[in-house]
TORKOL-4160 file (C-alpha; in steps of 0.2 Angstrom, whole numbers, padded with zeros to 4 digits, m for minus):
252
<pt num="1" X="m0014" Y="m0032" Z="m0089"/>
<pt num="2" X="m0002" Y="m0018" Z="m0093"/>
<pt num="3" X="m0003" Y="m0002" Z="m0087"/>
<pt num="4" X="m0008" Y="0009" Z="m0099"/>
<pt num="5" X="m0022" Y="m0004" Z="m0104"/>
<pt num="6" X="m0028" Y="0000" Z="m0086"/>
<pt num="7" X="m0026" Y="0017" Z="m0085"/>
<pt num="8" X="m0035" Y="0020" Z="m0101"/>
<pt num="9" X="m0050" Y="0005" Z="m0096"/>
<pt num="10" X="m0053" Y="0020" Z="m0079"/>
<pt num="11" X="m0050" Y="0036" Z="m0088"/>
<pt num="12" X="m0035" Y="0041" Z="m0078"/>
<pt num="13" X="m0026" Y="0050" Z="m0090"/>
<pt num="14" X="m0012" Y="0052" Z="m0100"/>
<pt num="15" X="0000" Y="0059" Z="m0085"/>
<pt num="16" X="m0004" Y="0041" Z="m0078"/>
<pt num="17" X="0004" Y="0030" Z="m0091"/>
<pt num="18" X="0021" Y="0039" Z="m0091"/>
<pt num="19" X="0021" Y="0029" Z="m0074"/>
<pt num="20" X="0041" Y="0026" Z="m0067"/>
<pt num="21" X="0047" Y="0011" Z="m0060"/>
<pt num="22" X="0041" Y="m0006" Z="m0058"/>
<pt num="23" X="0028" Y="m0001" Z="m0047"/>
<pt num="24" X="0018" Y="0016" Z="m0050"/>
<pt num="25" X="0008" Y="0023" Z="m0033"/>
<pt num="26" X="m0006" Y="0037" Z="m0034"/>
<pt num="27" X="m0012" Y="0047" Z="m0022"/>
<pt num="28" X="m0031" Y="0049" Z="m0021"/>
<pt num="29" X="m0037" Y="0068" Z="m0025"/>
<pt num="30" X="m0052" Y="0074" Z="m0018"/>
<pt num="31" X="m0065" Y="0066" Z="m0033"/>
<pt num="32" X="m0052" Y="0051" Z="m0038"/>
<pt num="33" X="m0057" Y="0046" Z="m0056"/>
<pt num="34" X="m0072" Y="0058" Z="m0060"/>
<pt num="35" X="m0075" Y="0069" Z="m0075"/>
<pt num="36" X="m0067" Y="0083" Z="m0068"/>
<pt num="37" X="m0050" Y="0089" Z="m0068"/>
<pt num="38" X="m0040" Y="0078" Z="m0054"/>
<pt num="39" X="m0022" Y="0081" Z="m0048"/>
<pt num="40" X="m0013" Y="0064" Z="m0046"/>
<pt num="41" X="0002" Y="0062" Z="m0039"/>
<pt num="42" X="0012" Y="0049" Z="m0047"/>
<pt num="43" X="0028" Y="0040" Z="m0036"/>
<pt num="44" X="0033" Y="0021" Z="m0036"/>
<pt num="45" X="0035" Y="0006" Z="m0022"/>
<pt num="46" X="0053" Y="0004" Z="m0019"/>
<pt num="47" X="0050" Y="m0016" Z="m0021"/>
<pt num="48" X="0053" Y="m0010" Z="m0038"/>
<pt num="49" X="0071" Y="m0010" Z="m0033"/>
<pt num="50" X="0071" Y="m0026" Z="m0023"/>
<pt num="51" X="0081" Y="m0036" Z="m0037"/>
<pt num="52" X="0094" Y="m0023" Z="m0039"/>
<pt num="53" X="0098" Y="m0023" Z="m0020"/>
<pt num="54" X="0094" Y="m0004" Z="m0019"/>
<pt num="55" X="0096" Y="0005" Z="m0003"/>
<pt num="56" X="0082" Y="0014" Z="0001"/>
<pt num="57" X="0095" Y="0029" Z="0000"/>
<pt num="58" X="0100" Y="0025" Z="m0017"/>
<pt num="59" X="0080" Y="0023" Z="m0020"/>
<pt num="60" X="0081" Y="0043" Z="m0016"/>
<pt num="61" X="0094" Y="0046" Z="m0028"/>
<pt num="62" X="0084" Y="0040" Z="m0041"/>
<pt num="63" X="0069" Y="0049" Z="m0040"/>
<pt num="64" X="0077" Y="0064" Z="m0037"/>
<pt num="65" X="0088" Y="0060" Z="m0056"/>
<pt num="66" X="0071" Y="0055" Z="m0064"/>
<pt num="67" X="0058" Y="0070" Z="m0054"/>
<pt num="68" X="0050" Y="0058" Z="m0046"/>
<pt num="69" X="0042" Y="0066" Z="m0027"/>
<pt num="70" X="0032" Y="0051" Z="m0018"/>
<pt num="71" X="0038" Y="0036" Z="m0015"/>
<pt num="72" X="0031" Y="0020" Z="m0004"/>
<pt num="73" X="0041" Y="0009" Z="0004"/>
<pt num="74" X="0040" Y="m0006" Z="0015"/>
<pt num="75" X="0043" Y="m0006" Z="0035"/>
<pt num="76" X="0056" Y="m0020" Z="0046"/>
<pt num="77" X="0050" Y="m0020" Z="0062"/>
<pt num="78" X="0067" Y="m0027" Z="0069"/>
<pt num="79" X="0085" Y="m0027" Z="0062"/>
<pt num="80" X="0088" Y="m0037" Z="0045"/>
<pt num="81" X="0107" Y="m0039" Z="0040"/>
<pt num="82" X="0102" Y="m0038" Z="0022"/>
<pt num="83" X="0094" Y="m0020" Z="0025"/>
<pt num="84" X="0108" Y="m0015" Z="0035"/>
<pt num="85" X="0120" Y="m0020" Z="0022"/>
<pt num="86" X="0111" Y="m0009" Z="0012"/>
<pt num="87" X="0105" Y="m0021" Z="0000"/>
<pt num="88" X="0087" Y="m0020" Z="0004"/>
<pt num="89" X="0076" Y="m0004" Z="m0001"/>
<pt num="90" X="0066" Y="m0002" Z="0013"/>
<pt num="91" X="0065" Y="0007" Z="0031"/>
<pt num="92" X="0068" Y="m0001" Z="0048"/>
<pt num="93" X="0057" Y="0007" Z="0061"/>
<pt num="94" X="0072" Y="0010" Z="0072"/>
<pt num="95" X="0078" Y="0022" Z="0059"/>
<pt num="96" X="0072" Y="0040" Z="0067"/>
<pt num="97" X="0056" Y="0044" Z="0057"/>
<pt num="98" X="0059" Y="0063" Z="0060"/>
<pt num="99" X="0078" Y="0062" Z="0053"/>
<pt num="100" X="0073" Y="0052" Z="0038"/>
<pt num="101" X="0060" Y="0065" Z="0034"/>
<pt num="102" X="0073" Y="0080" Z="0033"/>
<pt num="103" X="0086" Y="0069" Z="0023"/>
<pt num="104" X="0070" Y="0065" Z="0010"/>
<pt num="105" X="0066" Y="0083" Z="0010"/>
<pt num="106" X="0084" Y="0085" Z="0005"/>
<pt num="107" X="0080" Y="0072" Z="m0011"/>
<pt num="108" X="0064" Y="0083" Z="m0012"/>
<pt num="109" X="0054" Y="0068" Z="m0010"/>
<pt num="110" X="0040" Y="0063" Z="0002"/>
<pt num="111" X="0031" Y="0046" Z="0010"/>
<pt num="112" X="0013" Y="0043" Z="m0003"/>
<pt num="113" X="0009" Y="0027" Z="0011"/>
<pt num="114" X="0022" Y="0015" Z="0021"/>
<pt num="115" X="0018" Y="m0004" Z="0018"/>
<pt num="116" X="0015" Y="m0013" Z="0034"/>
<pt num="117" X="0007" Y="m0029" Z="0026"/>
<pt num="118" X="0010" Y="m0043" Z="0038"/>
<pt num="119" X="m0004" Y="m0054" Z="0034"/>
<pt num="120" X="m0019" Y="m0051" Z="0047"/>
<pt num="121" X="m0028" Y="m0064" Z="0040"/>
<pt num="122" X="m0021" Y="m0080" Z="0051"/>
<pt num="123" X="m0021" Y="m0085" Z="0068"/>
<pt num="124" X="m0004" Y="m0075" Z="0072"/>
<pt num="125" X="m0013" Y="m0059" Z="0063"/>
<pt num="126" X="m0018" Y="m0053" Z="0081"/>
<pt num="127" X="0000" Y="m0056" Z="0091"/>
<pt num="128" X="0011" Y="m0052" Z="0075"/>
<pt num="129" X="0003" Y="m0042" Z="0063"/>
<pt num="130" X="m0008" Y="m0027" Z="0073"/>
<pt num="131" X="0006" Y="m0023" Z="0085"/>
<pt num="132" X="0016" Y="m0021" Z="0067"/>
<pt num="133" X="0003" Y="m0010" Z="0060"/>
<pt num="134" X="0002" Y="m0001" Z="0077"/>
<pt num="135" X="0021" Y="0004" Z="0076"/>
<pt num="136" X="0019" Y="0008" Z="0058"/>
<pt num="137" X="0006" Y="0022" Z="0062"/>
<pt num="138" X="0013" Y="0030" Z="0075"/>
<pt num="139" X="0031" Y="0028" Z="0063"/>
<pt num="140" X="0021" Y="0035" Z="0047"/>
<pt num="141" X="0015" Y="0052" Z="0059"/>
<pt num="142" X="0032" Y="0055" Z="0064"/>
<pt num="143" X="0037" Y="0054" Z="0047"/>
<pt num="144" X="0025" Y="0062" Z="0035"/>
<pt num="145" X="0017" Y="0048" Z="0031"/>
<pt num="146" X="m0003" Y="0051" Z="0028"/>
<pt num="147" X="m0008" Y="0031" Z="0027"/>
<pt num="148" X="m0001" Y="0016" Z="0030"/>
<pt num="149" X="m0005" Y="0000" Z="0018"/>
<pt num="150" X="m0011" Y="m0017" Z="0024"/>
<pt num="151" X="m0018" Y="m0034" Z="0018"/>
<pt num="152" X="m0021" Y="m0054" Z="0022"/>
<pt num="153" X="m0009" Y="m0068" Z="0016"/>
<pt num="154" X="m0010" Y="m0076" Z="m0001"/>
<pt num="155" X="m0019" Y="m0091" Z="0005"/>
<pt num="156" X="m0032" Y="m0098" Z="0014"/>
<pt num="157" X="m0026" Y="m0102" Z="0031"/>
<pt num="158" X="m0026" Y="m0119" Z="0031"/>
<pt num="159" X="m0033" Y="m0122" Z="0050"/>
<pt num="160" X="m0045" Y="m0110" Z="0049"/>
<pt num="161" X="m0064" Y="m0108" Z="0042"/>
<pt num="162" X="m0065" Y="m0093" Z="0028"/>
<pt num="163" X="m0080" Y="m0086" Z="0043"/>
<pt num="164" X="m0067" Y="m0087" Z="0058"/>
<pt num="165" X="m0052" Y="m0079" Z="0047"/>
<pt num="166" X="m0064" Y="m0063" Z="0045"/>
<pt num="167" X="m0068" Y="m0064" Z="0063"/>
<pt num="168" X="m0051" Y="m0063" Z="0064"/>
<pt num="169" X="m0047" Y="m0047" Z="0053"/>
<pt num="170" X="m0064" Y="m0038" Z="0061"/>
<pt num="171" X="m0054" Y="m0039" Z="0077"/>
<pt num="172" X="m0038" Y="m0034" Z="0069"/>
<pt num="173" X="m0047" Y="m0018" Z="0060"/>
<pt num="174" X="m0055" Y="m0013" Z="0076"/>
<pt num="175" X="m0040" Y="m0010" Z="0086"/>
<pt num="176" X="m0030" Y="m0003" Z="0070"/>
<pt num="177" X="m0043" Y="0009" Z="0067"/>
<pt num="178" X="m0045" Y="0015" Z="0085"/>
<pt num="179" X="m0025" Y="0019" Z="0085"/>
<pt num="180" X="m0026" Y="0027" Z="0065"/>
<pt num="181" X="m0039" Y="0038" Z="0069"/>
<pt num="182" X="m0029" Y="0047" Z="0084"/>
<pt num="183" X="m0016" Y="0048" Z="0075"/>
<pt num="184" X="m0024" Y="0053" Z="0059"/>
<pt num="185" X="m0017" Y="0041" Z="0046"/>
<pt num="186" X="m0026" Y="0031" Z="0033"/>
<pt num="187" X="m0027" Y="0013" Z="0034"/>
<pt num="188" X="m0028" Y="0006" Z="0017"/>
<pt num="189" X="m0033" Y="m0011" Z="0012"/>
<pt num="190" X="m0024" Y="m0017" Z="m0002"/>
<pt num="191" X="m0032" Y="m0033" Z="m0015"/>
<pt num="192" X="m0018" Y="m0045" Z="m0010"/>
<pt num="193" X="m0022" Y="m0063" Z="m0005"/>
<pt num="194" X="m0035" Y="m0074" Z="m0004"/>
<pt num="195" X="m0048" Y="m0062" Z="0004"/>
<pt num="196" X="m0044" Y="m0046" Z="m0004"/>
<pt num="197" X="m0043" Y="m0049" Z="m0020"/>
<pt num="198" X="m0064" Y="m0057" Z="m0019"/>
<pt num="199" X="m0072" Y="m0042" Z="m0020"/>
<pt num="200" X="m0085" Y="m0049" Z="m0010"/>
<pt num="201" X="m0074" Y="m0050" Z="0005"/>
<pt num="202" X="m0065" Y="m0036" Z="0002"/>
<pt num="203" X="m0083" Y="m0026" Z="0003"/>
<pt num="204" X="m0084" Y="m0036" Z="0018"/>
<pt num="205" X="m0070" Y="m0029" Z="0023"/>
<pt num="206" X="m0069" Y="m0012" Z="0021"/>
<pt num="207" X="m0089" Y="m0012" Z="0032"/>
<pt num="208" X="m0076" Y="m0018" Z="0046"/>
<pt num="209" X="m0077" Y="0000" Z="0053"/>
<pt num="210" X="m0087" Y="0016" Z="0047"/>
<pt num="211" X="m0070" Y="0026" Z="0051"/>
<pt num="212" X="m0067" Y="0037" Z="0035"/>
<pt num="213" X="m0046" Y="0031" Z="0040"/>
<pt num="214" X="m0053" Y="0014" Z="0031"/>
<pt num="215" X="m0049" Y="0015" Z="0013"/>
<pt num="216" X="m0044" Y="0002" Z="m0001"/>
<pt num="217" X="m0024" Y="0004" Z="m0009"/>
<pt num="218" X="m0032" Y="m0004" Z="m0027"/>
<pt num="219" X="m0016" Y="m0015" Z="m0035"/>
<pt num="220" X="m0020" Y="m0018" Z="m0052"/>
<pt num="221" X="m0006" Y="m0032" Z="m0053"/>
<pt num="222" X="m0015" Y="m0043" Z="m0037"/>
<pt num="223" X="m0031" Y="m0042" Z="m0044"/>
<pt num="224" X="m0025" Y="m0045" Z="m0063"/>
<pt num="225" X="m0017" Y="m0061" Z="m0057"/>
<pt num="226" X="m0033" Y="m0067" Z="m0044"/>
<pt num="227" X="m0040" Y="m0068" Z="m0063"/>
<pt num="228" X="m0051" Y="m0053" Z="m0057"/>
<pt num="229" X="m0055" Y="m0039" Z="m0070"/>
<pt num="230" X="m0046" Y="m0024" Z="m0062"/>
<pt num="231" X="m0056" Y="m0009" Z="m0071"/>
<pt num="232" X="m0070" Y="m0019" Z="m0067"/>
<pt num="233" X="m0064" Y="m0022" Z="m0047"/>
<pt num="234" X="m0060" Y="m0005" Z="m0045"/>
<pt num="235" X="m0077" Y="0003" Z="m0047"/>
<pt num="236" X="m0084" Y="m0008" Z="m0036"/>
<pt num="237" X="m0073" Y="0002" Z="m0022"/>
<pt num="238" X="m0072" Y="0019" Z="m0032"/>
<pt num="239" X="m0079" Y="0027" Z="m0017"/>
<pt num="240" X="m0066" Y="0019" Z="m0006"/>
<pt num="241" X="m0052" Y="0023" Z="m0017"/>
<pt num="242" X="m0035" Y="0032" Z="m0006"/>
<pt num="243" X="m0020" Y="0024" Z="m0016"/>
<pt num="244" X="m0015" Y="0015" Z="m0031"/>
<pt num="245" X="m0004" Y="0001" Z="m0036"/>
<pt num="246" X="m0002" Y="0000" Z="m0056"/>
<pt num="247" X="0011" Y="m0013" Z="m0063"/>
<pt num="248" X="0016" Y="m0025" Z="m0078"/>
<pt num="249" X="0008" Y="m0043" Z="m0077"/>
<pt num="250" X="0009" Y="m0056" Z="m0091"/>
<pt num="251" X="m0006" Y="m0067" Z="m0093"/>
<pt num="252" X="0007" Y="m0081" Z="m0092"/>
């Protein structure tokens, strides 16, 4: 599904199908989607930048050239070579999250959401993946950030039963969702793997906690390629709606 087919299939509006990058992010107004006049503010994941060895740097220097203010990017939790070669377009959480912000302002550009998607979804979700999350909240407050995206992995984990892996996540959610809501960052959900992108268990999901800080990051691509009909997916969740994903995918 192509962009534009999606943005015209929900009603987004023509603003929306100028999208820049390989990789267009929203940010949810007050009424996302309704008849009445929204502002939407339109960025782009820096992974659109992964296959050019960006910086995350020289991922500022382009949206500043093209006027583009939001922008999402992933988080290391640790030092990689390749992103301190600067040929990786994302943040390590031992950069200062206050500094970054000031240089950003510089570039007049600001965090939409951070991406913290470890998957939670298998049995290392708990010792691995929410201490992840955990650093990427109290990261995301120091730097701006209003939400924080996360997911499941792309398949089934193959030593556990679909009922236990969602045991699993409950648990996961709970402590992420206690920690979010003193910090006061959004925790989005984004349609991923093989859990997130069922819409069924991605309701599931989502009645892990009534917090209003547990939202759905809708990814038009994900769900296009889980042979699910994204229009269709996202009005299921409208309500739920904080942040969206809307790329190119081939049927192929």
């Amino acid at each position: 599904m192509k962009r534009r087919g999606f943005v015209k299939a929900v009603g987004l509006g023509a603003a929306v199908s100028q999208a820049l990058g390989g990789q267009a992010c929203l940010e949810r107004g007050k009424a996302p989607f309704a008849k009445k006049e929204v502002a939407m503010k339109l960025g782009f994941h820096t992974d659109a930048f992964n296959t050019a060895y960006f910086s995350f740097e020289k991922c500022l220097e382009w949206a500043k050239a093209n006027g583009v203010h939001w922008i999402e990017c992933g988080l290391i939790d640790g030092v990689s070579w390749i992103h301190g070669l600067g040929y990786q377009p994302h943040v390590a959480m031992y950069e200062d999250p206050a500094l970054l912000r000031k240089k950003m302002e510089g570039y007049g550009v600001a965090f939409s959401q951070v991406d913290a998607a470890y998957p939670l979804s298998g049995k290392d979700g708990p010792v691995r993946g929410v201490p992840y999350v955990m650093n990427a909240i109290r990261w995301a407050k120091l730097a701006g950030c209003p939400r924080v995206d996360t997911t499941d992995g792309l398949h089934a984990p193959p030593d556990l039963e679909d009922a236990e892996a969602m045991e699993i996540m409950r648990g996961c959610y709970e402590q992420i969702i206690e920690v979010a809501e003193a910090h006061q960052i959004t925790i989005n959900i984004e349609p991923h793997g093989y859990f997130t992108t069922n819409p069924d268990r991605m309701e599931e999901m989502l009645a892990f906690s009534d917090s209003p800080y547990l939202r759905m990051n809708m990814d038009t691509g994900n769900t296009f390629i889980a042979g699910r009909n994204p229009p269709e997916f996202l009005q299921r969740f409208i309500d739920r709606l904080d942040h969206v994903h809307i790329k190119d995918v081939s049927e192929s």
